[in-house]
C-alpha positions in Angstrom: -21.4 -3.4 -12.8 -20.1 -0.6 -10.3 -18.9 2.6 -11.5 -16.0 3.3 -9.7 -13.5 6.3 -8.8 -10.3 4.8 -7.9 -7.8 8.0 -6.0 -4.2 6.7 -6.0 -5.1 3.8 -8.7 -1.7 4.0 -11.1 -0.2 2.6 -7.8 1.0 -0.6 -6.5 -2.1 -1.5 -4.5 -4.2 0.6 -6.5 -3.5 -0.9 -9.5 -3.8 -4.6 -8.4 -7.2 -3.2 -7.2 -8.5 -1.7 -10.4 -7.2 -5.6 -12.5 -9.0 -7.3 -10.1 -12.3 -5.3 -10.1 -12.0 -5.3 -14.5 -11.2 -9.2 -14.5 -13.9 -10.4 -11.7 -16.5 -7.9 -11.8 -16.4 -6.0 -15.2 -16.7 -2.6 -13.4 -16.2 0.5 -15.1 -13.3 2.1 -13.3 -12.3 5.9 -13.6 -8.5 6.5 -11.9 -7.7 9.7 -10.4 -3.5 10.2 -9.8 -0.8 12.1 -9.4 2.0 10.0 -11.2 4.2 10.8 -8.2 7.1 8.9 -8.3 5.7 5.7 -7.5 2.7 6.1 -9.2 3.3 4.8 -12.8 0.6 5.1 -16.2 2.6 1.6 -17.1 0.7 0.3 -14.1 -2.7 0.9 -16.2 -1.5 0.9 -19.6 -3.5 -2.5 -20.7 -6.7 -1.8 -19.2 -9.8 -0.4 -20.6 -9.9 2.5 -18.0 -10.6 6.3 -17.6 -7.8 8.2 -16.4 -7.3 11.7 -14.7 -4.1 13.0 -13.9 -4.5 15.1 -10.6 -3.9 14.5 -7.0 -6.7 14.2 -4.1 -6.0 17.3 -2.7 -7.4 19.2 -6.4 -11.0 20.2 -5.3 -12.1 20.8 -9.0 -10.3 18.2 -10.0 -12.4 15.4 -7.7 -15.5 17.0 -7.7 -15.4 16.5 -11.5 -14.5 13.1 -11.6 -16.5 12.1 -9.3 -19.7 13.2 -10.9 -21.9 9.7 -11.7 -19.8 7.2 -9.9 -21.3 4.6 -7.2 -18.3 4.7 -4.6 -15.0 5.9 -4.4 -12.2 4.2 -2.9 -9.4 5.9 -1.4 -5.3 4.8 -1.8 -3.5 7.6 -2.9 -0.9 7.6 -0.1 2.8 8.4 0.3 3.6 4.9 1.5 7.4 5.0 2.7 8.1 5.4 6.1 11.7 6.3 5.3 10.5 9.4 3.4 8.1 10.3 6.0 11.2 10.8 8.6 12.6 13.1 5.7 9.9 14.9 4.4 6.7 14.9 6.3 4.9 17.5 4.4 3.8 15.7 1.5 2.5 13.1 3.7 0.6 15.6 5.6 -0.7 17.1 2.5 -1.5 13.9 1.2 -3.5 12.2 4.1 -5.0 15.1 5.5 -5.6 17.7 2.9 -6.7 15.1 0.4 -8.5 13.3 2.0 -10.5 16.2 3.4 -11.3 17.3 -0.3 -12.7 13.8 -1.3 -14.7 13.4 2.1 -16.5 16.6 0.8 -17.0 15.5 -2.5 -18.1 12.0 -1.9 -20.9 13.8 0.9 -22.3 16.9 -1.7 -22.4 13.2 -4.4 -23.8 11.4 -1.9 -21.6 8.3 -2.2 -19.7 5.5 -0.7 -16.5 5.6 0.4 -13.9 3.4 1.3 -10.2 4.7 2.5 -7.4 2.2 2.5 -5.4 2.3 5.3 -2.5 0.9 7.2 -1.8 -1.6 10.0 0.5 0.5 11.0 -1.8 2.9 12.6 -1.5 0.9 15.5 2.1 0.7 16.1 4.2 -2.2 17.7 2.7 -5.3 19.4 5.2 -8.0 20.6 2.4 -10.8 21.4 -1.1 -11.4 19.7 -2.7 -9.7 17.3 -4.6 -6.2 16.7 -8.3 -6.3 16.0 -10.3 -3.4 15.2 -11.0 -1.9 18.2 -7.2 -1.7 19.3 -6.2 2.1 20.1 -3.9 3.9 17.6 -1.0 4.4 18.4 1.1 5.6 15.0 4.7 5.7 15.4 6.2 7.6 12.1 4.9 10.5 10.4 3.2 8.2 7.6 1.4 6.4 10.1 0.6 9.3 12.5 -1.2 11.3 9.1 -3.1 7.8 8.1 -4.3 7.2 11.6 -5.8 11.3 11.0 -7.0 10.4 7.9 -8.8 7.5 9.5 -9.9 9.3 12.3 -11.1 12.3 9.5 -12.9 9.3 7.8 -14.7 8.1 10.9 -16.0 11.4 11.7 -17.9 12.1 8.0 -20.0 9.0 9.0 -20.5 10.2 12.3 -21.2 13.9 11.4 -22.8 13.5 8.0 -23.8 10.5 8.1 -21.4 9.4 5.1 -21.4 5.8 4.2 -17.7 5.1 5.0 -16.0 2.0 5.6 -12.0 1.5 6.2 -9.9 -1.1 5.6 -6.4 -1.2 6.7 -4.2 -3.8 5.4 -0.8 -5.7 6.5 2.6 -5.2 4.7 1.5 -5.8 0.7 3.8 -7.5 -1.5 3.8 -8.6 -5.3 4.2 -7.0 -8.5 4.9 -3.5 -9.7 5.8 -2.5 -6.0 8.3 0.3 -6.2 11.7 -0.9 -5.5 12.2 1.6 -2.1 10.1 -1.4 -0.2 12.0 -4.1 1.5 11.2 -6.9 -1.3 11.2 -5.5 -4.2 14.4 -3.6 -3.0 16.1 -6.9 -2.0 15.5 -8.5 -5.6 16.5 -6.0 -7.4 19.8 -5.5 -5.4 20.0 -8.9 -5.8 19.9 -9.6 -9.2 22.8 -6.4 -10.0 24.8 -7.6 -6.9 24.7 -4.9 -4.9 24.3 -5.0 -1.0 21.0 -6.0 0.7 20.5 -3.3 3.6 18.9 -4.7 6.3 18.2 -2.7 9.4 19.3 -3.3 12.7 19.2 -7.4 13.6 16.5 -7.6 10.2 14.6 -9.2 13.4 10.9 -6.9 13.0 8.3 -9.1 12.2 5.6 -8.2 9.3 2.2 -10.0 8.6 2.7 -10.6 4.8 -0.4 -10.5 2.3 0.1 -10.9 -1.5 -1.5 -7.8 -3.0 -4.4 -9.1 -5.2 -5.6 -10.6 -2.0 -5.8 -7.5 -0.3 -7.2 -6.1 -3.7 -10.2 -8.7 -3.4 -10.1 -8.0 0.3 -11.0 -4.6 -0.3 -13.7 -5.3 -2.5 -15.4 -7.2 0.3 -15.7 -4.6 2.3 -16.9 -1.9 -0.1 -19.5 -4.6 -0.7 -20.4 -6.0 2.5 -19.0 -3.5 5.4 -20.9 -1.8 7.3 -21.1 1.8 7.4 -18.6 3.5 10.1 -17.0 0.4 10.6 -13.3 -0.2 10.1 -12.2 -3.8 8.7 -8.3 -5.2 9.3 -7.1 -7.6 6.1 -3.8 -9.8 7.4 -1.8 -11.8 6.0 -1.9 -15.8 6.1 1.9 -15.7 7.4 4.0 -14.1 9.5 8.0 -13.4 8.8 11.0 -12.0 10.1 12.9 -9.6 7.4 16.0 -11.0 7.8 14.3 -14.3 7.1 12.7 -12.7 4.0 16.0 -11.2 2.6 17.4 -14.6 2.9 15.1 -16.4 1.0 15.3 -14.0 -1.7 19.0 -14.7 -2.0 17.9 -18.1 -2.4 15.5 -17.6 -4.8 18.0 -15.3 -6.9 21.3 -17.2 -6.4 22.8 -14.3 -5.2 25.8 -14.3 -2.6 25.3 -14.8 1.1 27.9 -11.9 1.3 25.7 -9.3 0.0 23.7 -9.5 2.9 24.6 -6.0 5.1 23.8 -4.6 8.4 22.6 -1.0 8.6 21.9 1.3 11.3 18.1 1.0 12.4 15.7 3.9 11.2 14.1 5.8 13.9 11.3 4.5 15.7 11.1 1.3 14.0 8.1 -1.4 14.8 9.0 -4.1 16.1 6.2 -6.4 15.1 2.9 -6.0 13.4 0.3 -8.3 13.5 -3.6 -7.8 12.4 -6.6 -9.9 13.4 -8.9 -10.5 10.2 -11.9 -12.5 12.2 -14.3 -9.5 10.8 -13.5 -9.7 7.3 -13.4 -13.3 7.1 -17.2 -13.0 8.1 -17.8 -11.0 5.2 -16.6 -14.0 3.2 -13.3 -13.2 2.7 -9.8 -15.6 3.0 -6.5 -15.1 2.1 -5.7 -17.6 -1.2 -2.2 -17.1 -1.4 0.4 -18.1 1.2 3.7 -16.0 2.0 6.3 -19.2 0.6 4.4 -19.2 -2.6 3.7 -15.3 -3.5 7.4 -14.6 -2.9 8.4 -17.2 -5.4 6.3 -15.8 -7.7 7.3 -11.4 -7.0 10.6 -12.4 -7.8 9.9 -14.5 -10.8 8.0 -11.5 -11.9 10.4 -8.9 -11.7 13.3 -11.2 -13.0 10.9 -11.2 -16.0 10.1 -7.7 -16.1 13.0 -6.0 -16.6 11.2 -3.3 -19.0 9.5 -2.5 -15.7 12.0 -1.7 -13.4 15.2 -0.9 -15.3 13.8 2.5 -15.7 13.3 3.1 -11.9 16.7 2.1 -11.4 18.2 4.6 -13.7 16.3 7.7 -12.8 15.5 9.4 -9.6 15.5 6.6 -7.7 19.2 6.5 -7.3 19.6 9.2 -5.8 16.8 8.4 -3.3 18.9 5.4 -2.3 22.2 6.8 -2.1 20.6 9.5 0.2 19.1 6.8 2.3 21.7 4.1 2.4 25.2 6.3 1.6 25.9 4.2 -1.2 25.7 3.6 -4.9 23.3 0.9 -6.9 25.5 -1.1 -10.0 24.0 -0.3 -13.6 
């Protein structure tokens, strides 16, 4: 059994993390978080955890939590790219500040540490696929402050000699995503009958990997890594977003109609791709195939309505009617 500090862990990712560590390993889990908006306590309410509700950036907050733990692993994140163009500041608080504060506590504890990144920290590649040693090259001001946070993480281990590993993962889907990301967005637009924005031609390709299997992913490499080294985990499958919105319409029964074009959002990728050789020699594979998780995300949230309906009548509305200049249906 590992004692573990999970930062960010009443998240999407974070969350599927912590189930997967209880349910295969039996590890005792503490979960430091914010509960910004897209971090939820329903997201932990069933496990045997302990919880602190603080964010990364709270020196006395970490440095007391992390007293008696193995290894902490790092995802609190603001994860939108659309908010980042908005408001960059709590992403620079976030990545930067926060992680800062948990570098320093994890090196006066003298423990592991493991910060989840982002494909995305490389930016665009029309052909092939990025491995590890591909230059960064962020595009938004989410990916620009992870690529620092990375670069922050690299340099404990190089300083302090810090045993950090990094892990940076391809476009995660599956349940308990907040609805602001492109699939769980699309269901839920589609099951009210409201429009599905998709920007520009829908034509940017994303390397799709089904959540738990970056959550096991992850646990790989906080086993096996090696120290100062940085691990991709991709996908099994690549898709187009249009292709993706149109297979949820399927999926739902919704309207072809509801399908709408929107303008672009600044500086969008193009394509992302990862390489995940290095991790597959840590005994890692994908299990679950993009065809197959889809089918069951949006069986999940058509079952989950308890979930979701919540989201959908609070802030998040006005979040969307800012971002898309219109109004979701009840």
């Amino acid at each position: 059994m590992t004692k573990l500090l999970v930062c960010g862990g009443a998240g999407f990712i974070g969350s599927a993390f912590v189930r997967v560590r209880l349910r295969d390993h039996g590890d005792e889990v503490t979960v430091l978080d914010k509960l910004t908006y897209a971090g939820r306590r329903e997201n932990l309410a069933d496990l045997d955890i302990d919880f602190v509700h603080a964010g990364i950036e709270d020196p006395d907050a970490v440095a007391s939590a992390i007293e008696g733990v193995d290894a902490v692993v790092n995802f609190a994140a603001e994860t939108h790219v659309d908010r980042s163009i908005t408001e960059p500041d709590a992403f620079v608080t976030t990545h930067a500040v926060g992680t800062w504060v948990l570098l320093e506590a994890a090196r006066r504890a003298g423990v592991r540490y493991l910060q989840v990144s982002t494909d995305e920290v490389y930016g665009s590649i029309e052909e092939g696929s990025f491995t590890e040693s591909s230059p960064l090259a962020p595009s938004s001001p989410y990916s620009a402050t992870k690529a620092g946070a990375d670069l922050l993480v690299a340099s404990y281990f190089h300083t302090y000699g810090l045993p950090t590993v990094i892990c940076r993962g391809s476009n995660n889907y599956g349940p308990r995503q907040y609805p602001e990301k492109l699939i769980p967005l699309m269901i839920l637009n589609a099951l009210h009958g409201d429009p599905l924005p998709v920007y520009g031609d829908g034509m940017q390709v994303r390397n799709w990997l089904y959540v738990d299997d970056f959550a096991r992913g992850i646990g790989h490499v906080l086993a096996h890594g090696t120290p100062g080294e940085a691990y991709n985990v991709g996908g099994p499958d690549e898709c187009p977003n249009l292709d993706v919105v149109r297979r949820i319409i399927e999926l739902t029964g919704a309207d072809d109609s509801l399908l709408t074009y929107v303008r672009d959002r600044p500086g969008h990728d193009r394509r992302y791709s990862l390489g995940s050789e290095k991790v597959r020699a840590l005994g890692w594979e994908a299990q679950v195939r993009f065809a197959e998780g889809l089918e069951e995300t949006v069986a999940w949230y058509q079952d989950n309505r308890e979930w979701w309906e919540p989201i959908r009548s609070g802030g998040y509305r006005e979040y969307y009617a800012r971002q898309y200049g219109a109004s979701i249906k009840d």
